[in-house]
mmCIF file as gemmi writes it, N, C-alpha and C atoms, coordinates in Angstrom:
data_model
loop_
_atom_site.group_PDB
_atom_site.id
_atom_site.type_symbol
_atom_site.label_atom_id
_atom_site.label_alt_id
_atom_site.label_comp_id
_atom_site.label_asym_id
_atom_site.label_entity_id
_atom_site.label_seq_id
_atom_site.pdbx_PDB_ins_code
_atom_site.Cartn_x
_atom_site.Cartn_y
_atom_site.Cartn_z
_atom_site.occupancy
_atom_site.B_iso_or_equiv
_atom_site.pdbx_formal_charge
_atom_site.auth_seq_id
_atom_site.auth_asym_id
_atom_site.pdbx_PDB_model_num
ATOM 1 N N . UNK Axp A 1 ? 78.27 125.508 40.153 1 0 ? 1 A 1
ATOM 2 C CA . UNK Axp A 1 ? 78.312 124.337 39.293 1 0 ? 1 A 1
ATOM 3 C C . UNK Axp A 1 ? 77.192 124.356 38.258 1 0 ? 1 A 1
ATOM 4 N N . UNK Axp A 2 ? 76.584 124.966 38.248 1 0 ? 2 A 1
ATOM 5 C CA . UNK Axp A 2 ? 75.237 125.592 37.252 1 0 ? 2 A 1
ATOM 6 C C . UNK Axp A 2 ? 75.814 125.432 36.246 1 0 ? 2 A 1
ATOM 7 N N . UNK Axp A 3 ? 76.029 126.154 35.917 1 0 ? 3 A 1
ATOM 8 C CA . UNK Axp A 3 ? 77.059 126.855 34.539 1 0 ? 3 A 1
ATOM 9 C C . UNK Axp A 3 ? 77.846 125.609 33.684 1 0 ? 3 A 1
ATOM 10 N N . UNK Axp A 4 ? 78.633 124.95 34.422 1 0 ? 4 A 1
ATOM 11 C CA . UNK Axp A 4 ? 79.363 123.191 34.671 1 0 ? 4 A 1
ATOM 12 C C . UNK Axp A 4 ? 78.419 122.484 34.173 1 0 ? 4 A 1
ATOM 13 N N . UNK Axp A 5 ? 76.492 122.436 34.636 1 0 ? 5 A 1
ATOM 14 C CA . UNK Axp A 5 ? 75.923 121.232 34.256 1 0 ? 5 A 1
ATOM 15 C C . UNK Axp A 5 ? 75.401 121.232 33.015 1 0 ? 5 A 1
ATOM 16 N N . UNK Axp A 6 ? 74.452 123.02 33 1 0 ? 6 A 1
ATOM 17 C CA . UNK Axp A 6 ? 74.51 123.267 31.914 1 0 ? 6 A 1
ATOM 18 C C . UNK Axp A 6 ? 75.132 123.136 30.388 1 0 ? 6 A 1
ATOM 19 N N . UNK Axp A 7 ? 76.63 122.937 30.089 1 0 ? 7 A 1
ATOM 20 C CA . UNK Axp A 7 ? 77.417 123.052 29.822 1 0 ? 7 A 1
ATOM 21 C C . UNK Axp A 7 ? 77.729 121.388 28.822 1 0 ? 7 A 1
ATOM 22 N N . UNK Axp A 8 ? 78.224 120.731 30.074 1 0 ? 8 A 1
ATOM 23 C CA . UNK Axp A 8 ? 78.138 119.343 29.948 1 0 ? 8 A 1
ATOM 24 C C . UNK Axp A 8 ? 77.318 118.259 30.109 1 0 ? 8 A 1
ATOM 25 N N . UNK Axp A 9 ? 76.227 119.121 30.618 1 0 ? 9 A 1
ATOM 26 C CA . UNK Axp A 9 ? 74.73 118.089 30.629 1 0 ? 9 A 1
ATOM 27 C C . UNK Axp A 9 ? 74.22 117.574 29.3 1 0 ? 9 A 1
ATOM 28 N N . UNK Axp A 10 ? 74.436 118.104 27.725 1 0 ? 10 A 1
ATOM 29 C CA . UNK Axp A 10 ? 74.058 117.744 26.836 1 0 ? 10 A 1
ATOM 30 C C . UNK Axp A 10 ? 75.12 116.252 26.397 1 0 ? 10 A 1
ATOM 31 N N . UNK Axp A 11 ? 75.957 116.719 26.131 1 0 ? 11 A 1
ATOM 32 C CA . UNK Axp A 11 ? 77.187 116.083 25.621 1 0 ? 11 A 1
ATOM 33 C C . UNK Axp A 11 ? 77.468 114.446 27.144 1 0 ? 11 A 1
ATOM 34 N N . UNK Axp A 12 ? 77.222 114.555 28.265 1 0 ? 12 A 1
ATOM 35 C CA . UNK Axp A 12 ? 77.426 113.721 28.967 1 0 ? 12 A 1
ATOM 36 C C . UNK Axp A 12 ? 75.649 112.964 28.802 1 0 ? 12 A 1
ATOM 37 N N . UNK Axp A 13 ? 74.75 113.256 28.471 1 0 ? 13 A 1
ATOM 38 C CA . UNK Axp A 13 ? 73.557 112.875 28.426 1 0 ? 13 A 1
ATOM 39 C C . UNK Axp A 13 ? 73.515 112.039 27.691 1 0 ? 13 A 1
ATOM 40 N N . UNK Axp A 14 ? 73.802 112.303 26.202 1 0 ? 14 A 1
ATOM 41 C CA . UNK Axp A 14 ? 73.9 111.84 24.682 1 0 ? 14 A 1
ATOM 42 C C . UNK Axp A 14 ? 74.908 110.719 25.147 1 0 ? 14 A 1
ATOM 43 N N . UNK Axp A 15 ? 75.72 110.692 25.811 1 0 ? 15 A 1
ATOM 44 C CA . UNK Axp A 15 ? 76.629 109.551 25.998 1 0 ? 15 A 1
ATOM 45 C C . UNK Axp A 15 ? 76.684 108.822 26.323 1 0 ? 15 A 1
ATOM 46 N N . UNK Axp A 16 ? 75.386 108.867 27.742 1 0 ? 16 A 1
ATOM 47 C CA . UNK Axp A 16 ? 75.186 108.052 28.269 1 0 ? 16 A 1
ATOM 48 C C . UNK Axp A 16 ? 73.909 106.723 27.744 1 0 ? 16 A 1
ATOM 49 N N . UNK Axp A 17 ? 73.137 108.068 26.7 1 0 ? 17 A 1
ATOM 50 C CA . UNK Axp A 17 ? 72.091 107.423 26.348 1 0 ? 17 A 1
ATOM 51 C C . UNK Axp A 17 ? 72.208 106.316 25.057 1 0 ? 17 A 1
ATOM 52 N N . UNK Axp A 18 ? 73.543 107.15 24.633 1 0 ? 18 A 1
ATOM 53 C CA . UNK Axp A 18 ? 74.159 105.956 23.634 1 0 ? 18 A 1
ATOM 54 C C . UNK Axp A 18 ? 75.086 104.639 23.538 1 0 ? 18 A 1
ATOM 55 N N . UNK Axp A 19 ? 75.595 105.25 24.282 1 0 ? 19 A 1
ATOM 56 C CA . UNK Axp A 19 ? 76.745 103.905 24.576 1 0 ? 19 A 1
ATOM 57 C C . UNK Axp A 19 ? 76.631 103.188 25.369 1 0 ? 19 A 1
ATOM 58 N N . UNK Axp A 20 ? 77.308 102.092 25.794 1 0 ? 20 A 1
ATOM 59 C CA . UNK Axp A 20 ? 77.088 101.003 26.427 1 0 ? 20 A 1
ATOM 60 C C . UNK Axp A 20 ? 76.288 101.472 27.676 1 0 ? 20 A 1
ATOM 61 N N . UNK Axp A 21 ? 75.454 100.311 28.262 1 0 ? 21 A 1
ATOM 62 C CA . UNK Axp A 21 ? 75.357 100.633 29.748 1 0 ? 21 A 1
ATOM 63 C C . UNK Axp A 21 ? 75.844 100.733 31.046 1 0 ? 21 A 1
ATOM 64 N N . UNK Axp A 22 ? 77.245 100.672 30.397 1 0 ? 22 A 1
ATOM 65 C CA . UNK Axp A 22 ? 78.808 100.624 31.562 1 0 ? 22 A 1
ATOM 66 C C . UNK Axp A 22 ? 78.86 101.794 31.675 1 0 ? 22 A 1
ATOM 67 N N . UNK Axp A 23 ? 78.678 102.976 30.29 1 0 ? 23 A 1
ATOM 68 C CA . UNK Axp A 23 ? 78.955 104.542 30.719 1 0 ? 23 A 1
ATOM 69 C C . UNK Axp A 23 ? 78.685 104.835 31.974 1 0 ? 23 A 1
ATOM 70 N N . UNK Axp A 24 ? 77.596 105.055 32.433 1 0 ? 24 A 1
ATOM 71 C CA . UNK Axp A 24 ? 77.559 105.841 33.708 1 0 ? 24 A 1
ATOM 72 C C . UNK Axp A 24 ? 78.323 105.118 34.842 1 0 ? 24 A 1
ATOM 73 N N . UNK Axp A 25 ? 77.586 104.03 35.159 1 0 ? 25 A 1
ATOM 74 C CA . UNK Axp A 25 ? 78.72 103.556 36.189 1 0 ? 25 A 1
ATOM 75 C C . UNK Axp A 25 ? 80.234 103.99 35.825 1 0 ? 25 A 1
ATOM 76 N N . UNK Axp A 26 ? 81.23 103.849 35.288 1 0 ? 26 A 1
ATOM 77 C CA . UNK Axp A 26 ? 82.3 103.972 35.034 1 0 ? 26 A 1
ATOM 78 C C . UNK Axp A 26 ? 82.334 105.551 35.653 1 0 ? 26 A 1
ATOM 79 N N . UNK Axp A 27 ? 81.068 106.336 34.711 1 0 ? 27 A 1
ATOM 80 C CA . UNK Axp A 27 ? 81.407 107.605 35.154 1 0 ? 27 A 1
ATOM 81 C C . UNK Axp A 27 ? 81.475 108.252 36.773 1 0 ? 27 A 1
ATOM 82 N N . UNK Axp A 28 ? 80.376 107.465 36.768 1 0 ? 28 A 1
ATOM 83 C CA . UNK Axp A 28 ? 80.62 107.92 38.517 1 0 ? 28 A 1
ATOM 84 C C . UNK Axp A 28 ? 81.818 106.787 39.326 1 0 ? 28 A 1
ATOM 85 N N . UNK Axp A 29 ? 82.108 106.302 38.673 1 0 ? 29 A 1
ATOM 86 C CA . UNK Axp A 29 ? 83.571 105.355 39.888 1 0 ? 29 A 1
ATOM 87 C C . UNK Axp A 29 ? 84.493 106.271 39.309 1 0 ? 29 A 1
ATOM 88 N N . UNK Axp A 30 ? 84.531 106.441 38.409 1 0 ? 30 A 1
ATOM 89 C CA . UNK Axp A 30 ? 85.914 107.792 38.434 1 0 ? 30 A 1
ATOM 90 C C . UNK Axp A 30 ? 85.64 108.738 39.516 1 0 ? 30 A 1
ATOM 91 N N . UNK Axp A 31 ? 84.51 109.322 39.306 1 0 ? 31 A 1
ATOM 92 C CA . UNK Axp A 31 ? 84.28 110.632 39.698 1 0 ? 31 A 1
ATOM 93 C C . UNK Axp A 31 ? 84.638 110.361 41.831 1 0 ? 31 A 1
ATOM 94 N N . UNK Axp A 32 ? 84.086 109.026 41.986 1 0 ? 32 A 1
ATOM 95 C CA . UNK Axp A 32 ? 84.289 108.545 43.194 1 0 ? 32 A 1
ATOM 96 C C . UNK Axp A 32 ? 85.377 108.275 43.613 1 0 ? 32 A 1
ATOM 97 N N . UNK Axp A 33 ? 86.044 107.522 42.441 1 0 ? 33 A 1
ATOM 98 C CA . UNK Axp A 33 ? 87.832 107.532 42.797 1 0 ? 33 A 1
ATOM 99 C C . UNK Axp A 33 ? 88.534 108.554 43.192 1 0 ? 33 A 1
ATOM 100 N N . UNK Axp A 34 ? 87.895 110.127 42.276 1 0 ? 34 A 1
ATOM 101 C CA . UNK Axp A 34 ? 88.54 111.396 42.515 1 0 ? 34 A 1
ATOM 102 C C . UNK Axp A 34 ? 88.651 111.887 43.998 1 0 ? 34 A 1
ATOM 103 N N . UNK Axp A 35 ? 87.446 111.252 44.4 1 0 ? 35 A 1
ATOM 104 C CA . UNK Axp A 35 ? 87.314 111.956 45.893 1 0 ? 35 A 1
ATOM 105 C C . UNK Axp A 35 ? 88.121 111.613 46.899 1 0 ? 35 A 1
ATOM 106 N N . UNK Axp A 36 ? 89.158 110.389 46.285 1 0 ? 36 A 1
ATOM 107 C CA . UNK Axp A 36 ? 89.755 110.012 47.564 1 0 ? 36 A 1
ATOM 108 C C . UNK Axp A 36 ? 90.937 109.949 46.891 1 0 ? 36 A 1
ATOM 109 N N . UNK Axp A 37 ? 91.798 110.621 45.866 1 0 ? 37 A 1
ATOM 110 C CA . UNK Axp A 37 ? 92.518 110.58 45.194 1 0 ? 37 A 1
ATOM 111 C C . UNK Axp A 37 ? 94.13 111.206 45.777 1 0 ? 37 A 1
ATOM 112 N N . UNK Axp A 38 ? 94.784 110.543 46.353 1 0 ? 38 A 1
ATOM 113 C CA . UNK Axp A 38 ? 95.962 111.745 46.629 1 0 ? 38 A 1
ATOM 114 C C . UNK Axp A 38 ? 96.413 112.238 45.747 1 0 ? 38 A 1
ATOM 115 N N . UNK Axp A 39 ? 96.813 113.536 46.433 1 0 ? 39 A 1
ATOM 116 C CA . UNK Axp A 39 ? 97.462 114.514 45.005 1 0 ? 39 A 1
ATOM 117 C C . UNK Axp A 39 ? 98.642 115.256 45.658 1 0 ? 39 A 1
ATOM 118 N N . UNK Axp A 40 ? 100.073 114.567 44.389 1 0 ? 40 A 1
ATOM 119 C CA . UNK Axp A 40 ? 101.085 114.866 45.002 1 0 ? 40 A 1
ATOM 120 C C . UNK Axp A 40 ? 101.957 115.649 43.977 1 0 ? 40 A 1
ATOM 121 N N . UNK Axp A 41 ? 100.844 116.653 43.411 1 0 ? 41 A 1
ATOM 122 C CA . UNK Axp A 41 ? 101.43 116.666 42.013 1 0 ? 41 A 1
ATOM 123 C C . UNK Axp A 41 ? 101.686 118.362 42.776 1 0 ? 41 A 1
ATOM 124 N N . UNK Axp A 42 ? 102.353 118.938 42.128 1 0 ? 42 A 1
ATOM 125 C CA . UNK Axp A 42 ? 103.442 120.803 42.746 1 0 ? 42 A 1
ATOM 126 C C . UNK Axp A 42 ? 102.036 121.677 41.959 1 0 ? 42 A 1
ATOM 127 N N . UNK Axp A 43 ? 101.594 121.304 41.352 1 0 ? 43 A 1
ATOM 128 C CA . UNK Axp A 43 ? 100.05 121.91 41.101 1 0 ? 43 A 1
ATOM 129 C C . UNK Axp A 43 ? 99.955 123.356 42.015 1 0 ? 43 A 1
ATOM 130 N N . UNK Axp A 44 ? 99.407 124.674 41.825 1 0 ? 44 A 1
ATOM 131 C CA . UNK Axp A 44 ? 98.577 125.069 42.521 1 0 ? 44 A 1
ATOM 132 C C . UNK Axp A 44 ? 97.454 125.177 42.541 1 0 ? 44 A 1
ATOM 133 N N . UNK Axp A 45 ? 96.802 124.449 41.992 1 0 ? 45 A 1
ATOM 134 C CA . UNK Axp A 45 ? 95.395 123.726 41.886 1 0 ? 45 A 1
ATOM 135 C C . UNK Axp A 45 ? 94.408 123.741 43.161 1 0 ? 45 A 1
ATOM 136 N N . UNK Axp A 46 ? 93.974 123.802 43.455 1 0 ? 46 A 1
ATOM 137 C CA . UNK Axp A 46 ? 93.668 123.686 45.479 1 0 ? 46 A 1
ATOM 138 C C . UNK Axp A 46 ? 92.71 121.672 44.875 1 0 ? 46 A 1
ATOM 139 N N . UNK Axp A 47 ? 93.246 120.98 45.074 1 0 ? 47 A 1
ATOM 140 C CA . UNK Axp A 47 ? 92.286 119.878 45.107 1 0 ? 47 A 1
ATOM 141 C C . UNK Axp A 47 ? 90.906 119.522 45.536 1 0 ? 47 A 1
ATOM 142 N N . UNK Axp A 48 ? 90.811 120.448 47.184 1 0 ? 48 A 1
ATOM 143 C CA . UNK Axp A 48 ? 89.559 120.459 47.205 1 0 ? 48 A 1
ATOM 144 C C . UNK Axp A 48 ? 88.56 120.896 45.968 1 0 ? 48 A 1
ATOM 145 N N . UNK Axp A 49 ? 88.438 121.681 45.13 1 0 ? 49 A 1
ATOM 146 C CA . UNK Axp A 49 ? 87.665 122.38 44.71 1 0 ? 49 A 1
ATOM 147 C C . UNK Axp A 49 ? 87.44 121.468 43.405 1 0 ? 49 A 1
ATOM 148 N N . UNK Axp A 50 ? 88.263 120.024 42.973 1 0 ? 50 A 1
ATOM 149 C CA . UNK Axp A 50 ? 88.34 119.756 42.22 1 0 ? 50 A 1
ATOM 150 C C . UNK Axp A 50 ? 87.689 118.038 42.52 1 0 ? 50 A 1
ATOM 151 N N . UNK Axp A 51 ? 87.633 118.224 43.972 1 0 ? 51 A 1
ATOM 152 C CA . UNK Axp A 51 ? 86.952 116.524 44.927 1 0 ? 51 A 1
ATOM 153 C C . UNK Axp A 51 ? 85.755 117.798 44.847 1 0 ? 51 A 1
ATOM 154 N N . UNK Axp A 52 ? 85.318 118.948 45.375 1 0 ? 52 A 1
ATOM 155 C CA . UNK Axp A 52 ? 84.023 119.737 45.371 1 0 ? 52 A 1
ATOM 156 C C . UNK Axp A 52 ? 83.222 119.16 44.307 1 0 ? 52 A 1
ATOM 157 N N . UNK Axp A 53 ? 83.684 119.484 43.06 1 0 ? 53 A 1
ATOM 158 C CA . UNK Axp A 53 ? 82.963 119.516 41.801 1 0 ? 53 A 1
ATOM 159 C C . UNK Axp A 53 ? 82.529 117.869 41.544 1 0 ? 53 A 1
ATOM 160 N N . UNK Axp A 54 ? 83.625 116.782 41.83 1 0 ? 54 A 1
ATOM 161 C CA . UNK Axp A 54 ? 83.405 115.506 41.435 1 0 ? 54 A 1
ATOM 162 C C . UNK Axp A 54 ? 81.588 115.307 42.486 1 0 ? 54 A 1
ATOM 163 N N . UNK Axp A 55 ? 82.388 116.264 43.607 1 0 ? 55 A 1
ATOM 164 C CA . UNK Axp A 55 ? 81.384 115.355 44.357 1 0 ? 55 A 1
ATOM 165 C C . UNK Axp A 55 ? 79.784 116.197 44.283 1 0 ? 55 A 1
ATOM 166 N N . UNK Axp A 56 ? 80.18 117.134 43.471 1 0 ? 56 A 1
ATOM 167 C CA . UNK Axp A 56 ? 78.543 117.917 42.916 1 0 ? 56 A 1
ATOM 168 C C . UNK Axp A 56 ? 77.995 116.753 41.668 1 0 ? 56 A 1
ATOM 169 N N . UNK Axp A 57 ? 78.994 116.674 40.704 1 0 ? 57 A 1
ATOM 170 C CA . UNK Axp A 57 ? 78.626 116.057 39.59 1 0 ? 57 A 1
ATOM 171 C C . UNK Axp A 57 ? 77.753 114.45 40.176 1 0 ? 57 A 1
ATOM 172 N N . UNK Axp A 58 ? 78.177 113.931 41.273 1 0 ? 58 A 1
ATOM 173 C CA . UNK Axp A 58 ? 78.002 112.553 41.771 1 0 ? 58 A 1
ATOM 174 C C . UNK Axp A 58 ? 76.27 112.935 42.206 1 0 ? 58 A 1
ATOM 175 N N . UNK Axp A 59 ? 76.451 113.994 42.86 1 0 ? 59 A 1
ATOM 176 C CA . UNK Axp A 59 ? 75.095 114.368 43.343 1 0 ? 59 A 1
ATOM 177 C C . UNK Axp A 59 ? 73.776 114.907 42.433 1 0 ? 59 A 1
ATOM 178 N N . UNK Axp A 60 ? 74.473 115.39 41.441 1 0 ? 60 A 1
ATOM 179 C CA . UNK Axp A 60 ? 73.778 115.898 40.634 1 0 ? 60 A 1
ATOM 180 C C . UNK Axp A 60 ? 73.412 114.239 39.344 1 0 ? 60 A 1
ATOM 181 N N . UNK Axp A 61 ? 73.945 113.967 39.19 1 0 ? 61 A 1
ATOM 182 C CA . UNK Axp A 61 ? 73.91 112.698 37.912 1 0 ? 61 A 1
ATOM 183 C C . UNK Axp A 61 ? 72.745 111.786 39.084 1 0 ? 61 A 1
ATOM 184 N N . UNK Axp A 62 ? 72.87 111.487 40.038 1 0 ? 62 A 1
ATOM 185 C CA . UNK Axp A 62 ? 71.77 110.797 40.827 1 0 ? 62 A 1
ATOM 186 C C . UNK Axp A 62 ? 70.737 111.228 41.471 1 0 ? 62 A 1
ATOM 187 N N . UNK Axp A 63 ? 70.761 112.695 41.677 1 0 ? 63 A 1
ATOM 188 C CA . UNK Axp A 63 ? 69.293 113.628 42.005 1 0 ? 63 A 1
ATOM 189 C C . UNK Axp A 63 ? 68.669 114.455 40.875 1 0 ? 63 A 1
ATOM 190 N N . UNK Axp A 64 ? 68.792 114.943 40.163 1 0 ? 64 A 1
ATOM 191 C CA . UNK Axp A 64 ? 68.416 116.059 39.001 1 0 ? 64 A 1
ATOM 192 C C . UNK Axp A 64 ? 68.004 115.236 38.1 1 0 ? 64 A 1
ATOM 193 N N . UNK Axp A 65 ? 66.546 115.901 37.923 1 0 ? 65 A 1
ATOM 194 C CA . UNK Axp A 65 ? 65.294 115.406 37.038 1 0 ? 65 A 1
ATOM 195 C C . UNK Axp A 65 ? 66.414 115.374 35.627 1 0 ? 65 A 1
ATOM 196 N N . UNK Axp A 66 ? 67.429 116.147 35.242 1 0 ? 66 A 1
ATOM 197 C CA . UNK Axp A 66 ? 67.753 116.475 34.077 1 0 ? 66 A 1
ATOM 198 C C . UNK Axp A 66 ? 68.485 114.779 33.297 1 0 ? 66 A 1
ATOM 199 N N . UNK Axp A 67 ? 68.858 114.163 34.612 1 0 ? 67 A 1
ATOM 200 C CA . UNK Axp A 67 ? 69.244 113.111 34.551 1 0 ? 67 A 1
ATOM 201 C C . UNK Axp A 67 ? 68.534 111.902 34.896 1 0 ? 67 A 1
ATOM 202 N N . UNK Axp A 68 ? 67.277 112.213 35.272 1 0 ? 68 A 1
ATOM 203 C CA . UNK Axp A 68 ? 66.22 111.075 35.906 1 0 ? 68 A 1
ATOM 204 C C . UNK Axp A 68 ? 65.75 110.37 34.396 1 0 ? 68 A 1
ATOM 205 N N . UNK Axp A 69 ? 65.683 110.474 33.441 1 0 ? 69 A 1
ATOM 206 C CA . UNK Axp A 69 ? 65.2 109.709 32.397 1 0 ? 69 A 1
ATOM 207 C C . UNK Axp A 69 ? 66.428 109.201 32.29 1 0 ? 69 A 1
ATOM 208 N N . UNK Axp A 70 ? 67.51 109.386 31.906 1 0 ? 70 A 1
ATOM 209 C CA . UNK Axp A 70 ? 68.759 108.216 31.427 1 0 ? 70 A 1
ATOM 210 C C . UNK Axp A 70 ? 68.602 107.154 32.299 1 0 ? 70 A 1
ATOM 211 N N . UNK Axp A 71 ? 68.856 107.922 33.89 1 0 ? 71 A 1
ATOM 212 C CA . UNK Axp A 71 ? 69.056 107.049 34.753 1 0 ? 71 A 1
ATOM 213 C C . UNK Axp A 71 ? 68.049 105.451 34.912 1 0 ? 71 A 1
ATOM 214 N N . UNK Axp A 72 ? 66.919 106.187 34.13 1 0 ? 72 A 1
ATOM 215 C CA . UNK Axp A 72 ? 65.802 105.324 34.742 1 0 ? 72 A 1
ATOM 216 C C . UNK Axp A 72 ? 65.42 103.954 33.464 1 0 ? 72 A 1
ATOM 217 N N . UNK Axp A 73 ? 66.084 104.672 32.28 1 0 ? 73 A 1
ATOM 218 C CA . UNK Axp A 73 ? 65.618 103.994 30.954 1 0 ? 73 A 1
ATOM 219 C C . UNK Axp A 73 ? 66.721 102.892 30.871 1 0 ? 73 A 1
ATOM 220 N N . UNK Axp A 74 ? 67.923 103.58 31.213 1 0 ? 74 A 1
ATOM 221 C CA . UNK Axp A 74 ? 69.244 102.335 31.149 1 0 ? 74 A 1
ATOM 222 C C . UNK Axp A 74 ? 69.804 101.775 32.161 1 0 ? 74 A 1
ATOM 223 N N . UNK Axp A 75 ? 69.26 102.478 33.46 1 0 ? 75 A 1
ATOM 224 C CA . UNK Axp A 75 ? 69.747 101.642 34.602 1 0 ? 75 A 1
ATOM 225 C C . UNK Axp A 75 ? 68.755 101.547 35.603 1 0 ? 75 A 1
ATOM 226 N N . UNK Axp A 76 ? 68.821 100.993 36.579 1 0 ? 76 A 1
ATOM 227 C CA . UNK Axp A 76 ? 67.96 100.343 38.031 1 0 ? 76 A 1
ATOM 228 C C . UNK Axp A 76 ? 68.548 101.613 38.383 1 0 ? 76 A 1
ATOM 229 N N . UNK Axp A 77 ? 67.503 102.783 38.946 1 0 ? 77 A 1
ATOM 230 C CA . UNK Axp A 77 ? 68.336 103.781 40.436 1 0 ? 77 A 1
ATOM 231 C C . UNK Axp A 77 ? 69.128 102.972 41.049 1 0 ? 77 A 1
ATOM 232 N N . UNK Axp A 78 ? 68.414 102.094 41.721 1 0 ? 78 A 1
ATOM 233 C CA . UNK Axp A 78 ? 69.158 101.478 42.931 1 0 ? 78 A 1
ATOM 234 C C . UNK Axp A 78 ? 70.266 101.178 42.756 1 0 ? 78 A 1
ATOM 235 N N . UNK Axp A 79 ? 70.364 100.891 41.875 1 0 ? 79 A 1
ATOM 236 C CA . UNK Axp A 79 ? 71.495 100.085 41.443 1 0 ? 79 A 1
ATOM 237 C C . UNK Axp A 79 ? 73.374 100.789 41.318 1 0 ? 79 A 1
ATOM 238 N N . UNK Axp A 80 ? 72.754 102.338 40.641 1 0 ? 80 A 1
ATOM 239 C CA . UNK Axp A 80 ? 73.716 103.074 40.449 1 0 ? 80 A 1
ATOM 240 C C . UNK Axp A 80 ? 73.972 103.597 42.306 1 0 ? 80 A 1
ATOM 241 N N . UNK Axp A 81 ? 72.397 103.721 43.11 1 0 ? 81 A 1
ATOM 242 C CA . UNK Axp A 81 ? 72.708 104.287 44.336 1 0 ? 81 A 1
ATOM 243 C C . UNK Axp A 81 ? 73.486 103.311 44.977 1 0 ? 81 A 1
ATOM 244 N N . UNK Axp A 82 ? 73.185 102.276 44.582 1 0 ? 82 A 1
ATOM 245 C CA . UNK Axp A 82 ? 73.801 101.684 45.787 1 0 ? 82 A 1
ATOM 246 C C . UNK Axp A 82 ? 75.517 101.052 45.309 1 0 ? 82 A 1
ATOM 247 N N . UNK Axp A 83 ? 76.014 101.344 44.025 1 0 ? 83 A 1
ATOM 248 C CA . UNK Axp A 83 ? 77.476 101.682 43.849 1 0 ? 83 A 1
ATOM 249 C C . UNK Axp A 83 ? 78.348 102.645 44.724 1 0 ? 83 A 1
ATOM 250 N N . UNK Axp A 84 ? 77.38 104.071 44.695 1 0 ? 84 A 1
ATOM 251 C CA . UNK Axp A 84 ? 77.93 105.222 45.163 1 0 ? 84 A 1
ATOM 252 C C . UNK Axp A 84 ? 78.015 104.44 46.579 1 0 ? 84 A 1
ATOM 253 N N . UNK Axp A 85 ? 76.948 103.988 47.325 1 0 ? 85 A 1
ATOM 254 C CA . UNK Axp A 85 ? 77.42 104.165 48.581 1 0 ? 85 A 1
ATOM 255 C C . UNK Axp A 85 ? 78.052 103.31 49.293 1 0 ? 85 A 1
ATOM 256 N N . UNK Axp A 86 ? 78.358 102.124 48.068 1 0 ? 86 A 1
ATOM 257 C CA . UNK Axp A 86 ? 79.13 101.09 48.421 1 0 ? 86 A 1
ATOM 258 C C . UNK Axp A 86 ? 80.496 101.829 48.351 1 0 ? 86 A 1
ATOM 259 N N . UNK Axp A 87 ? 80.787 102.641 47.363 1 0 ? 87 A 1
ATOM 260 C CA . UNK Axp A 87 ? 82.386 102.856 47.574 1 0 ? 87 A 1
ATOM 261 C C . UNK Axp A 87 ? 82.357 104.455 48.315 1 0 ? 87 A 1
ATOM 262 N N . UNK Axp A 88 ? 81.572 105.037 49.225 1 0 ? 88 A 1
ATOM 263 C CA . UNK Axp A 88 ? 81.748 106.059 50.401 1 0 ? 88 A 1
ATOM 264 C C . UNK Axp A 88 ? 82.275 105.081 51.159 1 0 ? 88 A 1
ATOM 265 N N . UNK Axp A 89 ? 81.325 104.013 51.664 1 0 ? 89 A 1
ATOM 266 C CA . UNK Axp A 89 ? 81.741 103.121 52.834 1 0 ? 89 A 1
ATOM 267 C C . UNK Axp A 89 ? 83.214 102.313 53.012 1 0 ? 89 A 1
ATOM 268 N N . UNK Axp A 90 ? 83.255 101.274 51.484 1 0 ? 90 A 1
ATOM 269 C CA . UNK Axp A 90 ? 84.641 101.164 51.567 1 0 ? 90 A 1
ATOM 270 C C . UNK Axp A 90 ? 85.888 101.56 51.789 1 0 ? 90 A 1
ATOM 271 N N . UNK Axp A 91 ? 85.348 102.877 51.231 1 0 ? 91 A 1
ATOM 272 C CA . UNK Axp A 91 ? 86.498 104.179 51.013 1 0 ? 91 A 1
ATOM 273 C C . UNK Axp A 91 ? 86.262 105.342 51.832 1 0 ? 91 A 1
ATOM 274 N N . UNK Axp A 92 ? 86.44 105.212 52.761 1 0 ? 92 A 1
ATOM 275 C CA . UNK Axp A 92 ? 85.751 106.736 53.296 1 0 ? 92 A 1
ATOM 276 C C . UNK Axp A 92 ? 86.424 107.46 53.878 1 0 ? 92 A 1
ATOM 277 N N . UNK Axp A 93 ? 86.455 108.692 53.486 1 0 ? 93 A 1
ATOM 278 C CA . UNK Axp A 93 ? 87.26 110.058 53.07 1 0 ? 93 A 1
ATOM 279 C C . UNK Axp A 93 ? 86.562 110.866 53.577 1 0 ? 93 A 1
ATOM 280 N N . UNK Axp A 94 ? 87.397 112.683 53.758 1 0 ? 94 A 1
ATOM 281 C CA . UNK Axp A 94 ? 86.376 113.491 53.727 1 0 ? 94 A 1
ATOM 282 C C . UNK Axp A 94 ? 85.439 113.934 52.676 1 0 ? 94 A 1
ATOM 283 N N . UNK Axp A 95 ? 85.272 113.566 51.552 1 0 ? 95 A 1
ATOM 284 C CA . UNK Axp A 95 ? 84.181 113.694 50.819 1 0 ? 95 A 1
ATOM 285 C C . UNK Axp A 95 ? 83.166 112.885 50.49 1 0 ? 95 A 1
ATOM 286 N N . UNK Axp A 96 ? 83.819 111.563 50.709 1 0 ? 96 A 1
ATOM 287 C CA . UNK Axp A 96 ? 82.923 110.543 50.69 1 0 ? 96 A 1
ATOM 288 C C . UNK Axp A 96 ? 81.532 110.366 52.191 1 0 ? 96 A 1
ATOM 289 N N . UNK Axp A 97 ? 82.393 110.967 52.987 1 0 ? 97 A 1
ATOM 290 C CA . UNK Axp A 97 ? 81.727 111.334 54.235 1 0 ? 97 A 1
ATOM 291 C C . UNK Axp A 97 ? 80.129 111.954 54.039 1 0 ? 97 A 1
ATOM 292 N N . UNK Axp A 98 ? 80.13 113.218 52.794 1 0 ? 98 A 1
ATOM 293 C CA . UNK Axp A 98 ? 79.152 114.382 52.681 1 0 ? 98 A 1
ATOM 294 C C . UNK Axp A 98 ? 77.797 114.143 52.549 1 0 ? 98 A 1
C-alpha cells in the first residue's frame, strides 16, 4: 500500500485541507462502509483485497505523521477516532474486527 499512499497522499491531503470539514469524515465512513459492504456483483475482483486496502487507508489517514497535521488543524483526533470505532462496533464484520 506504499506505492497507493504515496500516490494519493498529495491529491487526498490538498482536499482535505481545502474543503469543507465534512471531507474526511465522509472519507473514512465510506471507506468504513466498504468494509462491510456485500458484494454480489460476477466481478473477479477478490473483495477481500479491496475491504484490505479500505481498511489500510482507515489506518493509515488516522496513524501516519503524513496525515497528523490535517488531522489535527481541521479536526479533534478524537473525534475522527472515535467515528471509526463507533461504526466497527455497530457494524462489526470481519474487518471491522482488525
Amino acid at each position: 500500500m506504499t506505492g497507493a499512499f504515496t500516490i494519493w497522499d498529495p491529491l487526498l491531503l490538498d482536499l482535505a485541507s481545502k474543503l469543507p470539514r465534512s471531507f474526511l469524515p465522509i472519507l473514512l465512513t465510506c471507506l468504513l462502509g466498504h468494509l462491510n459492504l456485500n458484494v454480489t456483483s460476477n466481478s473477479d475482483d477478490d473483495p477481500d483485497s479491496s475491504r484490505e486496502a479500505a481498511h489500510a487507508w482507515i489506518l493509515h489517514i488516522l496513524t501516519s505523521g503524513t496525515w497528523a497535521d490535517v488531522c489535527r488543524r481541521r479536526h479533534d483526533a478524537e473525534e475522527l477516532q472515535t467515528l471509526v470505532v463507533r461504526s466497527c462496533l455497530l457494524e462489526p464484520g470481519r474487518w471491522t474486527r482488525k
